[in-house]
Structures are given as C-alpha cells and as structure tokens.
TIPABA-384327 format. One record per residue (C-alpha): residue number from 1; residue in three letters; chain; x, y, z. Coordinates in Angstrom, 1 decimal. Each point is the difference from the previous one (the first is absolute). Last residue first. Example, Ala and Ser with C-alpha at 12.3 -4.5 7.8 and 13.67 -1.06 7.14 Angstrom:
+-----+-----+----+--------+--------+--------+
!   i !  aa ! ch !     px !     py !     pz !
+-----+-----+----+--------+--------+--------+
!   2 ! ser !  A !   13.7 !   -1.1 !    7.1 !
!   1 ! ala !  A !   -1.4 !   -3.4 !    0.7 !
+-----+-----+----+--------+--------+--------+
***
This chain:
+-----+-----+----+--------+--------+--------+
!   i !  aa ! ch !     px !     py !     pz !
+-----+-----+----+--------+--------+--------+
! 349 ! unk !  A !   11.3 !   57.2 !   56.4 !
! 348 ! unk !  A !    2.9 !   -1.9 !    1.3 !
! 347 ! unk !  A !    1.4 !   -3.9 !   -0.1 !
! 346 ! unk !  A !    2.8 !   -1.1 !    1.6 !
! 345 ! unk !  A !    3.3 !   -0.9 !   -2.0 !
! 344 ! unk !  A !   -0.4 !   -3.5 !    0.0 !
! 343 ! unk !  A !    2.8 !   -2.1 !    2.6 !
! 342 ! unk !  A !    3.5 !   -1.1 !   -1.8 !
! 341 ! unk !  A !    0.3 !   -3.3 !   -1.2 !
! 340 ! unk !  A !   -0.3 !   -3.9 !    0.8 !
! 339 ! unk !  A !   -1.8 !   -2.8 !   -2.7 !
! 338 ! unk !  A !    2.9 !    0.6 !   -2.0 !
! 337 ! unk !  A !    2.5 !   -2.3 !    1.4 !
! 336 ! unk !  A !    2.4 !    0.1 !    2.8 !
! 335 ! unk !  A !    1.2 !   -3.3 !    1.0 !
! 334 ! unk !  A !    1.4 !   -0.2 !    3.5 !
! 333 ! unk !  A !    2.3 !   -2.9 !    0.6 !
! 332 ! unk !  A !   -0.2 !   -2.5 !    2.7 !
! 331 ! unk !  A !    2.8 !   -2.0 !    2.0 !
! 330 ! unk !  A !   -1.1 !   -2.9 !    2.3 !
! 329 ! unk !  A !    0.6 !    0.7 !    3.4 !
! 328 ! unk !  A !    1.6 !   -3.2 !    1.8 !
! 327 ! unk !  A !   -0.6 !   -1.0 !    3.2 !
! 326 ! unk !  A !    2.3 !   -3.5 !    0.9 !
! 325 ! unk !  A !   -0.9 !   -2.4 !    2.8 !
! 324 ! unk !  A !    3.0 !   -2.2 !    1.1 !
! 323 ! unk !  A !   -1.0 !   -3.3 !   -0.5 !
! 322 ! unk !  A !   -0.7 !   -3.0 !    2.6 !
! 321 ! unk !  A !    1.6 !   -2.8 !   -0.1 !
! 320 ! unk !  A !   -0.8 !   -2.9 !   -2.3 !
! 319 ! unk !  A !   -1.1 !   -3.6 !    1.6 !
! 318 ! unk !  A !    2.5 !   -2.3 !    1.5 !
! 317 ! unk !  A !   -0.3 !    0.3 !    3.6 !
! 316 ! unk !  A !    3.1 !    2.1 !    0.4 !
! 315 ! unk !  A !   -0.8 !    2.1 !   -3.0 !
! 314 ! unk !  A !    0.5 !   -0.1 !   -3.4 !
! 313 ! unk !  A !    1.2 !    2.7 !   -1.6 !
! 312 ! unk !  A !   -2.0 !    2.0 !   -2.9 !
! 311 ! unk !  A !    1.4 !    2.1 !   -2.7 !
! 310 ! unk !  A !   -1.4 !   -1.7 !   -2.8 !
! 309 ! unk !  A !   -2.8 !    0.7 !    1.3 !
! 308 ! unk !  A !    0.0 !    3.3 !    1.0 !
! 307 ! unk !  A !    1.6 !    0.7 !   -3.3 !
! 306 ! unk !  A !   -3.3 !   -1.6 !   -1.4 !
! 305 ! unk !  A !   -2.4 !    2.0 !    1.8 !
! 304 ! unk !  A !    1.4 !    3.0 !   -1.1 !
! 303 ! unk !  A !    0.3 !   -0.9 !   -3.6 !
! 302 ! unk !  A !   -3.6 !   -0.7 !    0.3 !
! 301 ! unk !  A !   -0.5 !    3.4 !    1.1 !
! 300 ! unk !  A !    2.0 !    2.0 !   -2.1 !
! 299 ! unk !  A !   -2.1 !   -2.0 !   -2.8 !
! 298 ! unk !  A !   -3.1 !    0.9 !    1.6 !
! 297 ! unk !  A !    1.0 !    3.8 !    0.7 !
! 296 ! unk !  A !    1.6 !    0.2 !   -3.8 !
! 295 ! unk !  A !   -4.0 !   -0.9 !   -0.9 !
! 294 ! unk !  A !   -1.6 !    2.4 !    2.0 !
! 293 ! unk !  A !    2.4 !    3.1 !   -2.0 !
! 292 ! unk !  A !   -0.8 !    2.6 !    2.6 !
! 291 ! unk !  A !   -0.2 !    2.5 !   -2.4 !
! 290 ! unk !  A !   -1.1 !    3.6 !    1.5 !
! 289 ! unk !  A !   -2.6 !    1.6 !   -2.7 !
! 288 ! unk !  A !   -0.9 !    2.3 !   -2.5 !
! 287 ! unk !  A !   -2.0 !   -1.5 !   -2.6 !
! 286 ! unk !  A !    0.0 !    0.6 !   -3.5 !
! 285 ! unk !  A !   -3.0 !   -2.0 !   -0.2 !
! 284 ! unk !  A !    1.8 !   -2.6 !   -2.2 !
! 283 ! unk !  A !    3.0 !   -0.5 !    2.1 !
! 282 ! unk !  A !   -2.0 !    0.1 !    2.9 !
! 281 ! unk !  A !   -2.0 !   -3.2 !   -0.6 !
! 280 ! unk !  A !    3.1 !   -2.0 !    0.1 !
! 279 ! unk !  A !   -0.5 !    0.5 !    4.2 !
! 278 ! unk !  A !    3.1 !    2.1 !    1.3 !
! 277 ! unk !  A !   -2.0 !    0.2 !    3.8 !
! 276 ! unk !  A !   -1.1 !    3.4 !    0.5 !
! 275 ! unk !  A !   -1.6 !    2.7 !   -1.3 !
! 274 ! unk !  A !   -0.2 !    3.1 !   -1.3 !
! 273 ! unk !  A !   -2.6 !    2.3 !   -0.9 !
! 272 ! unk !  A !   -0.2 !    3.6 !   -1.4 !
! 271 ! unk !  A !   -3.3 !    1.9 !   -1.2 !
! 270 ! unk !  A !   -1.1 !    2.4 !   -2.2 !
! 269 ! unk !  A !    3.3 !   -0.1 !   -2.2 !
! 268 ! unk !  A !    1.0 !   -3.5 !    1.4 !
! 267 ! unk !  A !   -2.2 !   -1.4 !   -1.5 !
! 266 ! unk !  A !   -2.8 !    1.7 !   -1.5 !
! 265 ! unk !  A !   -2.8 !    0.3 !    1.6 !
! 264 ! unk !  A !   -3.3 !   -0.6 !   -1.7 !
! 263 ! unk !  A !   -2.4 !   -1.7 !    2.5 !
! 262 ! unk !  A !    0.7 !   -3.5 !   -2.0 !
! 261 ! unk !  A !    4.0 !    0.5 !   -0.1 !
! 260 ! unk !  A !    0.0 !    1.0 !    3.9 !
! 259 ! unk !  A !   -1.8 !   -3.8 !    0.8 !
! 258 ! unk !  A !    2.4 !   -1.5 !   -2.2 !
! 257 ! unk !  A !    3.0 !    1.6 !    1.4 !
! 256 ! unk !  A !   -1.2 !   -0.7 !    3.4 !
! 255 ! unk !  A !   -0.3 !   -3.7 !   -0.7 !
! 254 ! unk !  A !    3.4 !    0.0 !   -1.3 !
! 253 ! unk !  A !    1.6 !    1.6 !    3.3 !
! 252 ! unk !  A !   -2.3 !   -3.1 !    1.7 !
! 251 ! unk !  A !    2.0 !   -2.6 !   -1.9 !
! 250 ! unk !  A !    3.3 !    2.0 !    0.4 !
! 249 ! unk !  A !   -0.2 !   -0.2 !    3.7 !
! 248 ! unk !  A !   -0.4 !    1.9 !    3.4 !
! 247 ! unk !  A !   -1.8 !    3.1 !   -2.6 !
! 246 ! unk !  A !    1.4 !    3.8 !    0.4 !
! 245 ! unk !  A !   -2.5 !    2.3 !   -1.6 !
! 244 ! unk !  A !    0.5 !    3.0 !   -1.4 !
! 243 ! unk !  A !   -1.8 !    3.5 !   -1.0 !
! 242 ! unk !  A !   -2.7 !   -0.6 !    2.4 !
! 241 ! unk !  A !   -3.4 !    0.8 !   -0.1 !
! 240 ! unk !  A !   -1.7 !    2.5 !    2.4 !
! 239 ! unk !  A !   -3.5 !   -1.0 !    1.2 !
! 238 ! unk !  A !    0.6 !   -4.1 !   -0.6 !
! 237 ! unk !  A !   -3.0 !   -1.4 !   -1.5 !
! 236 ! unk !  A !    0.6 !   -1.0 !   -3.9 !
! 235 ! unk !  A !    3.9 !    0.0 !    0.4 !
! 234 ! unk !  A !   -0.2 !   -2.6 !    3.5 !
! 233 ! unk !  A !   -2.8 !   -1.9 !   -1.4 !
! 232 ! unk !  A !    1.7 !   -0.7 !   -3.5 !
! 231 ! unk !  A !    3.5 !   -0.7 !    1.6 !
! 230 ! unk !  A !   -1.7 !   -2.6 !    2.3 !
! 229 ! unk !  A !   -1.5 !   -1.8 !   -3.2 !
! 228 ! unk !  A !    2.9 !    0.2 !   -1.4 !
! 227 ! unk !  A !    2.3 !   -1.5 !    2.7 !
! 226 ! unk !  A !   -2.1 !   -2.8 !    0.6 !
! 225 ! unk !  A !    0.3 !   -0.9 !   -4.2 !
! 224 ! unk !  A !    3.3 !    0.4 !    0.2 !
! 223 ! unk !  A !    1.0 !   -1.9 !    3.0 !
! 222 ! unk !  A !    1.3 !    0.7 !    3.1 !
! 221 ! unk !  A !   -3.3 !   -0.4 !    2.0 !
! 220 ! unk !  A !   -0.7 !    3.5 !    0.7 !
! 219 ! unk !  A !   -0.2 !    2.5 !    2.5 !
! 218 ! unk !  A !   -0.3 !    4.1 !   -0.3 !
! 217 ! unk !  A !    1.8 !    2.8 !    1.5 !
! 216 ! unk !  A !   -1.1 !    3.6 !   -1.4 !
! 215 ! unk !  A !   -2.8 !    0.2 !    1.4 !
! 214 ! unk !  A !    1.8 !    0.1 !    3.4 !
! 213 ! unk !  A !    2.1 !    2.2 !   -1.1 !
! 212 ! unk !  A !    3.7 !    0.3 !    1.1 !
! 211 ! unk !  A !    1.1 !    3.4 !   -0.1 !
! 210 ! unk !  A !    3.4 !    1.1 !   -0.7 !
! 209 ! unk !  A !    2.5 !    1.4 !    2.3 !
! 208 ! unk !  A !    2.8 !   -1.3 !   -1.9 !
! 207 ! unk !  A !    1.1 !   -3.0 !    2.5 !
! 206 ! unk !  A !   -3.8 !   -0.3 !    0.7 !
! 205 ! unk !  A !   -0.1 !   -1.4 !   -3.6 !
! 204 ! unk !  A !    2.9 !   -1.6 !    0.0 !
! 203 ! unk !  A !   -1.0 !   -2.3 !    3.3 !
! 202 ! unk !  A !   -3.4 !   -0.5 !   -1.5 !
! 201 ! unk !  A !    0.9 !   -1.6 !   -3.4 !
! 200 ! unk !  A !    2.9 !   -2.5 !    2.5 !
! 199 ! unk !  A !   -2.7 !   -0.7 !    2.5 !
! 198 ! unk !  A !   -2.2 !   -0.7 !   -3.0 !
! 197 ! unk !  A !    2.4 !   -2.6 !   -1.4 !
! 196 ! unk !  A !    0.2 !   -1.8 !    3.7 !
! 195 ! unk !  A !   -3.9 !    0.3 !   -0.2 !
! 194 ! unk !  A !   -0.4 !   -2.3 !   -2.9 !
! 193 ! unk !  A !    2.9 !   -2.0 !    0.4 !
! 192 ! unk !  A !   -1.4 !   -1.4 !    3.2 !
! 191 ! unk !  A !    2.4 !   -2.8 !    0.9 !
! 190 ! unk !  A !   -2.3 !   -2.7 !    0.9 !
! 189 ! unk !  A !   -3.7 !    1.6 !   -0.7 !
! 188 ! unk !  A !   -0.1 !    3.2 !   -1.9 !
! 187 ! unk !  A !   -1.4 !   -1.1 !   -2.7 !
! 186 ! unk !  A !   -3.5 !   -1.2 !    0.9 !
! 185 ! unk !  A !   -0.1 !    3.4 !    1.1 !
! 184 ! unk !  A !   -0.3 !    2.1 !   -3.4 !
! 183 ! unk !  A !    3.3 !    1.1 !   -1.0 !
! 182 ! unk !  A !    1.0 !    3.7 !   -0.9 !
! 181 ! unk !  A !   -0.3 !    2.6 !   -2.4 !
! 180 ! unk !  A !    1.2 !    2.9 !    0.7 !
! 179 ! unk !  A !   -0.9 !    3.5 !   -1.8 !
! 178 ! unk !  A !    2.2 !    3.6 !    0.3 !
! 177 ! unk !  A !   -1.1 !    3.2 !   -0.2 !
! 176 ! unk !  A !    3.7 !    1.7 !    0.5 !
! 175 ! unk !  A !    1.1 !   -1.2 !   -3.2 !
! 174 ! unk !  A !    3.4 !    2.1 !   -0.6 !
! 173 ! unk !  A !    2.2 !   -2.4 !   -2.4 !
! 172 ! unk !  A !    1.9 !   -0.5 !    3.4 !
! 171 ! unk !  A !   -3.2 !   -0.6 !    1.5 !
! 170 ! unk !  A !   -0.8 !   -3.1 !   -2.2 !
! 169 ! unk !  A !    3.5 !   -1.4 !    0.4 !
! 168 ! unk !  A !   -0.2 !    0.6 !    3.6 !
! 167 ! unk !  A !   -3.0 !   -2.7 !    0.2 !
! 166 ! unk !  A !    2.0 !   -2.5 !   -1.8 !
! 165 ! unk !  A !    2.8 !    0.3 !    2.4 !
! 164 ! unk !  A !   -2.5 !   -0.2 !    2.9 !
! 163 ! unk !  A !   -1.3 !   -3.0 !   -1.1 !
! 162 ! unk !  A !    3.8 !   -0.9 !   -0.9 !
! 161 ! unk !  A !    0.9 !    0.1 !    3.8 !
! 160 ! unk !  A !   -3.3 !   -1.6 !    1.5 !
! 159 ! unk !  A !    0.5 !   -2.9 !   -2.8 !
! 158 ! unk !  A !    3.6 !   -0.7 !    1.4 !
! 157 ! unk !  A !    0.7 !   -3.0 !   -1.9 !
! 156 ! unk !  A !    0.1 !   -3.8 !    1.0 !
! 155 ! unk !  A !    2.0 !   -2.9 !    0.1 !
! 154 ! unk !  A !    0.1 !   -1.9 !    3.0 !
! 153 ! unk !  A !    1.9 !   -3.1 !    1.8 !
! 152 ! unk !  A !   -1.7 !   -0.7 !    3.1 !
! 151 ! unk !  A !    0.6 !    0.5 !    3.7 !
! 150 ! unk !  A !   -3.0 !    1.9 !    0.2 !
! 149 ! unk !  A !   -2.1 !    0.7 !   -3.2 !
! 148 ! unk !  A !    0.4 !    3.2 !   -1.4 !
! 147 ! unk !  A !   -1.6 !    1.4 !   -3.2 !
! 146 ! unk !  A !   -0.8 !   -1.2 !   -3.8 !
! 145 ! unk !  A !    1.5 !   -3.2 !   -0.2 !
! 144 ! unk !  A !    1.1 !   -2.5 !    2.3 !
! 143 ! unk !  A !    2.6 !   -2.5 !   -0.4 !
! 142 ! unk !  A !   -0.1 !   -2.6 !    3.0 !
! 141 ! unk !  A !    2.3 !   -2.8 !    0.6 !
! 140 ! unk !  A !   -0.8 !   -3.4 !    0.9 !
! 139 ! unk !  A !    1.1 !   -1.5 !    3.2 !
! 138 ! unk !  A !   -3.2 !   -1.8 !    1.4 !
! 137 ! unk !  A !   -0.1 !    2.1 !    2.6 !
! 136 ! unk !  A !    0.3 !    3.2 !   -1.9 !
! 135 ! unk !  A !   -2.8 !   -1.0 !   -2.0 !
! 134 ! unk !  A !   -2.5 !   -0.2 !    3.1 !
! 133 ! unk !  A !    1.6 !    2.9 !    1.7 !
! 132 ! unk !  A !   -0.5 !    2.1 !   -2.9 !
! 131 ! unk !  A !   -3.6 !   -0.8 !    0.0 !
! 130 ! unk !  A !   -0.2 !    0.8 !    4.6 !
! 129 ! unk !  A !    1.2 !    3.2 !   -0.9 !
! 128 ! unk !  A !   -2.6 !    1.0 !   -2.6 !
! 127 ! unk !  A !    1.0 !    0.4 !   -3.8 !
! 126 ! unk !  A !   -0.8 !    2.7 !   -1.8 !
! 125 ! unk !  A !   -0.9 !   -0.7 !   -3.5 !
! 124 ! unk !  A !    1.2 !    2.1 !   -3.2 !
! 123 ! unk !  A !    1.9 !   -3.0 !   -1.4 !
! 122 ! unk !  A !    1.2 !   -3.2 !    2.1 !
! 121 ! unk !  A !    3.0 !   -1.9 !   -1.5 !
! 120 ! unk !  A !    0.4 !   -3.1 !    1.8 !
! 119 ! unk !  A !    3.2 !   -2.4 !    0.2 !
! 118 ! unk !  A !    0.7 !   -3.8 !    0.0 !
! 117 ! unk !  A !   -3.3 !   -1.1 !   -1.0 !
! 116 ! unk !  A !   -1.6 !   -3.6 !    0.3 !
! 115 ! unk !  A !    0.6 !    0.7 !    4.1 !
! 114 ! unk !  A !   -3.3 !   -0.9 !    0.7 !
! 113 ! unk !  A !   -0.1 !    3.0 !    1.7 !
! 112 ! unk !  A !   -0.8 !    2.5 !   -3.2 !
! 111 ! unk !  A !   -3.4 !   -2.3 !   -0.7 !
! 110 ! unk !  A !   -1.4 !    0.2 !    3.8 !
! 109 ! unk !  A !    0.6 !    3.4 !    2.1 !
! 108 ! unk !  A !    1.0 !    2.0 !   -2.3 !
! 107 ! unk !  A !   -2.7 !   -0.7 !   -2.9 !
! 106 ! unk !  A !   -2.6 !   -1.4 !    2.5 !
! 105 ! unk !  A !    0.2 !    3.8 !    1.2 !
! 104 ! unk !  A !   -0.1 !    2.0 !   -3.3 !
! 103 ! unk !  A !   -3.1 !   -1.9 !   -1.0 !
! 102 ! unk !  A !   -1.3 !    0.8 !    3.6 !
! 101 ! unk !  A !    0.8 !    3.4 !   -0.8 !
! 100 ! unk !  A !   -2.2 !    0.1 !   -3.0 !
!  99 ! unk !  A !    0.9 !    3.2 !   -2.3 !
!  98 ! unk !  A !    2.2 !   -2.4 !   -2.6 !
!  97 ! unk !  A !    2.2 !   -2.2 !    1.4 !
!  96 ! unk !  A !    1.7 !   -1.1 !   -3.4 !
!  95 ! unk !  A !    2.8 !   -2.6 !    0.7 !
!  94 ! unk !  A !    2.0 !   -0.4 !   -3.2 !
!  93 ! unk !  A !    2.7 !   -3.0 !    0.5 !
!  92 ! unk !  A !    3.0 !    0.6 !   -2.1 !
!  91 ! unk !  A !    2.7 !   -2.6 !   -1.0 !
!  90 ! unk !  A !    3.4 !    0.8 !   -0.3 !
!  89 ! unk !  A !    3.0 !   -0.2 !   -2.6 !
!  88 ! unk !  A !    1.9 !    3.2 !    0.3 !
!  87 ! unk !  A !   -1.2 !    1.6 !   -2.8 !
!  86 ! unk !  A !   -3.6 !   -1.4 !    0.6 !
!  85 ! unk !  A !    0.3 !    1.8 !    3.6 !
!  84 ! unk !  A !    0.5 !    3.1 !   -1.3 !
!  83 ! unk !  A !   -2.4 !    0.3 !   -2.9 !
!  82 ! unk !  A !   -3.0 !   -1.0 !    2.4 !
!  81 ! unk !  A !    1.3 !    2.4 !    2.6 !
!  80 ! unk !  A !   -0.4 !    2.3 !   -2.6 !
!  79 ! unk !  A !   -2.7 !   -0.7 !   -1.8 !
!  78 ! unk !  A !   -1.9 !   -0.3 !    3.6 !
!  77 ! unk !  A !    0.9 !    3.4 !    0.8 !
!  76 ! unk !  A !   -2.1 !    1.3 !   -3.4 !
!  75 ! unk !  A !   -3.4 !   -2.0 !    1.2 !
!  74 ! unk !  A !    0.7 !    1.7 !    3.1 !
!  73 ! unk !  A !    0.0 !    3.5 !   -1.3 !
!  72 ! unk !  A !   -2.3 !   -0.3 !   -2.5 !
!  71 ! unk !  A !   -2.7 !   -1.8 !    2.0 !
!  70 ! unk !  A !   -1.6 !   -3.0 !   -1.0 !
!  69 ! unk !  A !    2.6 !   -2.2 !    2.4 !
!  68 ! unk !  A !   -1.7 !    1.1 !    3.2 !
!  67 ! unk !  A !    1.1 !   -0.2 !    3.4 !
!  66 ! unk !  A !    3.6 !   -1.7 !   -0.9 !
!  65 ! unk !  A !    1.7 !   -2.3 !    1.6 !
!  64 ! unk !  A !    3.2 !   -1.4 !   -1.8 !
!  63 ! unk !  A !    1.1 !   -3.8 !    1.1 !
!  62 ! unk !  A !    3.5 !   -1.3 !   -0.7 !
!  61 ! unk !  A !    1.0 !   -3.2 !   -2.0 !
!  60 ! unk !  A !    3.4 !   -1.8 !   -0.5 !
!  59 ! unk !  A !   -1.6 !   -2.4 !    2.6 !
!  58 ! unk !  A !    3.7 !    0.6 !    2.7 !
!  57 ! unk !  A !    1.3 !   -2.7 !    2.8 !
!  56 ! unk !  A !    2.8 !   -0.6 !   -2.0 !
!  55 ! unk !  A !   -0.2 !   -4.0 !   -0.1 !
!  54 ! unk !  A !   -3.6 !   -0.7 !   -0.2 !
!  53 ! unk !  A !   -0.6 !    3.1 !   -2.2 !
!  52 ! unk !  A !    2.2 !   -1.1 !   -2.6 !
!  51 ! unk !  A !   -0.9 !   -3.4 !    0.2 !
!  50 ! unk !  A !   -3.5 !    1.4 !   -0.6 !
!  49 ! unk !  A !    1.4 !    2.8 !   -3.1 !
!  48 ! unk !  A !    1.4 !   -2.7 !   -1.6 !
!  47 ! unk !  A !    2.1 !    1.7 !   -2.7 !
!  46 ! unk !  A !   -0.5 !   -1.2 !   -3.8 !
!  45 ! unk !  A !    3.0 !   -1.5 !   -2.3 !
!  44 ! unk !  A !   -0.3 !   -0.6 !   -3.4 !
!  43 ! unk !  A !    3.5 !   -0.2 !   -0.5 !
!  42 ! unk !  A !    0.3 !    3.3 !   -2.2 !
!  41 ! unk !  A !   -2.9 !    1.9 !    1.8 !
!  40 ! unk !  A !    1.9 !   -1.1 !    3.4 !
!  39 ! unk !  A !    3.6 !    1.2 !   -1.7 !
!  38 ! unk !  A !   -1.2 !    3.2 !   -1.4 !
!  37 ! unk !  A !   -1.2 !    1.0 !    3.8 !
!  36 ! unk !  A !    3.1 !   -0.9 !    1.4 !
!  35 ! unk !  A !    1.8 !    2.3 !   -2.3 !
!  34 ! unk !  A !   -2.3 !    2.9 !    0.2 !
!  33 ! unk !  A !    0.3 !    0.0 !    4.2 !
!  32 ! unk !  A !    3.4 !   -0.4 !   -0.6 !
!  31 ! unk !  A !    0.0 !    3.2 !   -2.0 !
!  30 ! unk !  A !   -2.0 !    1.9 !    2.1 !
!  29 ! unk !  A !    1.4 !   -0.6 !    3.3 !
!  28 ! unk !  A !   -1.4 !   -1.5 !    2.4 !
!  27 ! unk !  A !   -0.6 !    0.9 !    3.7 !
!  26 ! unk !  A !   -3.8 !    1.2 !   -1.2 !
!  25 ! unk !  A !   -1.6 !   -3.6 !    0.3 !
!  24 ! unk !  A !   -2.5 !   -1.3 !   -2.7 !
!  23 ! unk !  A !    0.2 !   -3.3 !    0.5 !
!  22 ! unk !  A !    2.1 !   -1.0 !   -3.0 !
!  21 ! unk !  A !    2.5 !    2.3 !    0.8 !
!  20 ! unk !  A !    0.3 !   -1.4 !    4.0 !
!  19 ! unk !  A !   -0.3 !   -3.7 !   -1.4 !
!  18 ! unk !  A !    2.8 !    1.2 !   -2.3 !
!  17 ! unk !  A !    2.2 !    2.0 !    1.6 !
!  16 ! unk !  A !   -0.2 !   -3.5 !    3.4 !
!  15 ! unk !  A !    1.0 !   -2.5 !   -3.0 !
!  14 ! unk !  A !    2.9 !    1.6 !   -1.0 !
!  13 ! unk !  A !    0.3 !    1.8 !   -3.8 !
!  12 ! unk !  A !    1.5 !   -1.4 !   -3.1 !
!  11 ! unk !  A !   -3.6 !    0.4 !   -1.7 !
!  10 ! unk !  A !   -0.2 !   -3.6 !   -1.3 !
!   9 ! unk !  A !    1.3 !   -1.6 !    3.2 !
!   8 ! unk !  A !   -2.2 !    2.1 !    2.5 !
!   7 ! unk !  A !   -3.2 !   -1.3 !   -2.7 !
!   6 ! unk !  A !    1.3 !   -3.3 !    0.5 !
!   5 ! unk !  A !    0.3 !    0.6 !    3.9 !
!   4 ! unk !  A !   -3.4 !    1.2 !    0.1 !
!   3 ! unk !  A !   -1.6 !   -3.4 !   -2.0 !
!   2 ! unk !  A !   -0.7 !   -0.5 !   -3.0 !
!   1 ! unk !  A !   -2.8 !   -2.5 !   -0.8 !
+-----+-----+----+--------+--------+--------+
***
C-alpha cells in the first residue's frame, strides 16, 4: 500500500502540505489541497486517523451539545456544523442532553473529558463556572451558541434588540392593541430566550406609551400546535382583541395564524403577526419575520472552532494554550411578508 510520501511524490507537494491537506487543516491552500487529494484516490492511499492522533495530539472529531435535536432550530444548527466539519474532514459526536441535568452533567463531566474530542460546541445551554473549568483544563476550546459563556468563543444575536425591532414594526403600521406570545417556563431555563424576547416586546411598548395587557400575554411551547391552542383561548376570552400579535418564533407566529384563520380573521387585514426565527414555514405563511438563518450559525460555528484549532500553540507543558475568546453577533435580516399591515378601521354603529 501507498504510503504518504508516495502520495507527496505523485502530487509534487512536501510531505508536511500534504499530511496537513489530507487532515483537514485550514493553512492549505485550495489547490494543493486538490492535488494531494487526487494523488491518495489515485494510489489508493487512506489517512490513519490513530497515528494521526498519536502524533498531533488532535481525534479529527468535536462534540456539539444540544438540549433537544427535534426542534427546528437546533435540528437546523446541527446541519451546519454537520456541513462544516465534513468539508474540512471531521468527525461529529452528537450529545443530546435533553431536559435532565444529570444527563447534561455525566455529559461534561465524563464523555467530553476523555479527551476523544478536541473542541465542543455547546448550543442554547448555559454553562456553570465550575463546567468551563472542567474543559478549560483539559485544553479544549469552547464554541457556544446562543448567549455568553465566559471566556468562551460565542456566536449569538441580540434577541432583546430585534424583539423590540419586531414590536416597532407592528406600531409603525399603527397597532396600538398589541399581542405577545411568549415561552412557557420549561423554556426559559439556561439563557432564557423566552423572557429576553419579551423584555425586548415590553421595552417598545412602554417606549410608545402603550399598554401592555395582561390578557394579552400568553405562553406556549414554541410549537405550532402549542401556539394554536394558546391563540384560540387568548381570541375566544380576551375582553378587547388585538389587532397584532408579536410571537418569540415562527412556529408559534403559525399557530396564531391558524387559531385567527378558524375564528375568521383574516390575516393581516383583522389581525397582524410576526415572528421570529426565519423557519421554511414562513415562506409559505407569508410570514413576517427576523431571519436568524440557525444553520449559517452552526456552520459559523464550526468554522469557529476550527480556526481556534488550527490556531492553537502549545504550551510549556505540551498541551494547547489557551484561546482568546471571540463574541461574534451573527447578522439577521428582517423579512417583511404579508402576514403584517395596517390596524382595522374601528367599527361604528
């Protein structure tokens, strides 16, 4: 069998270009990284990831933990971390904690330590002081998404910000009865979208002088079908109905669109909503919405993760040094639709 010096040979590059194309490294360029690639398919020749690992220190592999991978959003980040790393020649290990924190806690404190990974991606999760100690100490970086983890490398976006963004929208258009629908608790654990996304609803409200009813703020699970059946109670009991409702994500924004459709309101003639979030459902609700495009975060973060890597210096004792934490704010776009308009005229008689 070929060996890496044959396949150096047959692509006219060094040695060192191609065991550092060949293993997925980003200090290559994209030629040589073609040519030493043509040359292992042509000689047969087929990396050994263990001697590999024995002699760089590195598993080509990097954990991503997730609370919940039937979700939209977090089933959409994995796609892109997933896309990332394949591109650049790494293995993934899925850890899916779910809502048991001693799940979450054999996951830190056991599987990521036995240093089979050489980074972790941690999505929506707050980590506690003494968990980033734990992975700091064994020198592997940290990517997290969704909110700031200390002396980690995050990607994020201001939710508070475009809460409030979305909220203006709808009294811009001149809503002054205006809906939100929020989280229910089990959400608002770790970083607490939920109520970071009413903080931003609230904030625009009082910024107007508008009232915020009580009946007029409802909780759901972030799904359709939670959403609608919240919707339906708010518009069959509420004493004064809105004329818009801002929902914390597109899922929920659906719901509500449902729930209006089957007590006869047209959207957005009796009744505006937008969302958040840039879920494929939007496009065919003629949505409203912010994007947040989940699957550009998990590539961005990947990417991330890999610089740091491929960054790293070794320190004193041997083992990486520590990175340089980076916050990034992931750009959005807001998507006006249809499902947003100008209030009804009121009624008389």
């Amino acid at each position: 069998m070929a060996g890496i010096k044959e396949v150096a040979s047959r692509a006219g590059l060094s040695v060192a270009t191609v065991s550092r194309a060949l293993s997925g490294k980003a200090n290559v360029s994209a030629r040589s990284r073609q040519l030493a690639q043509e040359a292992a398919r042509e000689l047969g020749f087929v990396p050994s990831y263990h001697a590999s690992s024995l002699a760089s220190g590195r598993n080509h592999n990097i954990g991503l933990v997730v609370p919940s991978v039937n979700r939209w959003y977090f089933s959409s980040v994995l796609e892109g971390v997933s896309e990332a790393l394949l591109d650049a020649g790494y293995d993934l290990t899925l850890y899916n904690v779910g809502d048991q924190p001693e799940r979450r806690r054999s996951v830190l404190s056991d599987f990521l330590l036995r240093k089979r990974l050489d980074a972790v991606i941690a999505v929506a999760l707050v980590l506690g002081e003494d968990e980033i100690q734990q992975l700091l100490a064994v020198h592997r970086p940290i990517v997290g998404i969704g909110g700031a983890l200390p002396r980690a490398s995050t990607i994020r976006i201001d939710d508070e910000r475009l809460a409030r963004l979305a909220t203006d929208h709808l009294i811009r258009l001149g809503h002054t009865r205006i809906a939100h629908m929020t989280g229910d608790a089990n959400l608002n654990r770790d970083f607490k979208l939920p109520g970071i996304r009413q903080r931003g609803y609230e904030a625009a409200m009082r910024a107007s002088g508008l009232a915020v009813h009580p009946e007029w703020r409802v909780a759901a699970d972030f799904t359709v079908q939670g959403a609608y059946a919240a919707a339906r109670r708010m518009l069959g009991t509420a004493s004064e109905r809105p004329t818009a409702v801002f929902a914390a994500s597109d899922e929920m924004a659906v719901g509500a669109i449902l729930a209006a459709r089957e007590f006869g309101l047209q959207v957005p003639y009796d009744l505006s909503v937008v969302g958040m979030d840039g879920h494929e459902l939007g496009e065919t609700f003629g949505l409203t919405t912010i994007s947040q495009d989940p699957r550009g975060q998990g590539r961005l973060a990947a990417r991330t993760a890999l610089e740091l890597l491929g960054e790293t210096r070794h320190d004193s004792d041997g083992g990486p040094a520590p990175q340089v934490a980076i916050a990034q704010e992931y750009p959005t776009e807001f998507v006006i639709r249809t499902s947003t308009a100008v209030p009804p005229e009121p009624a008389h008689g």
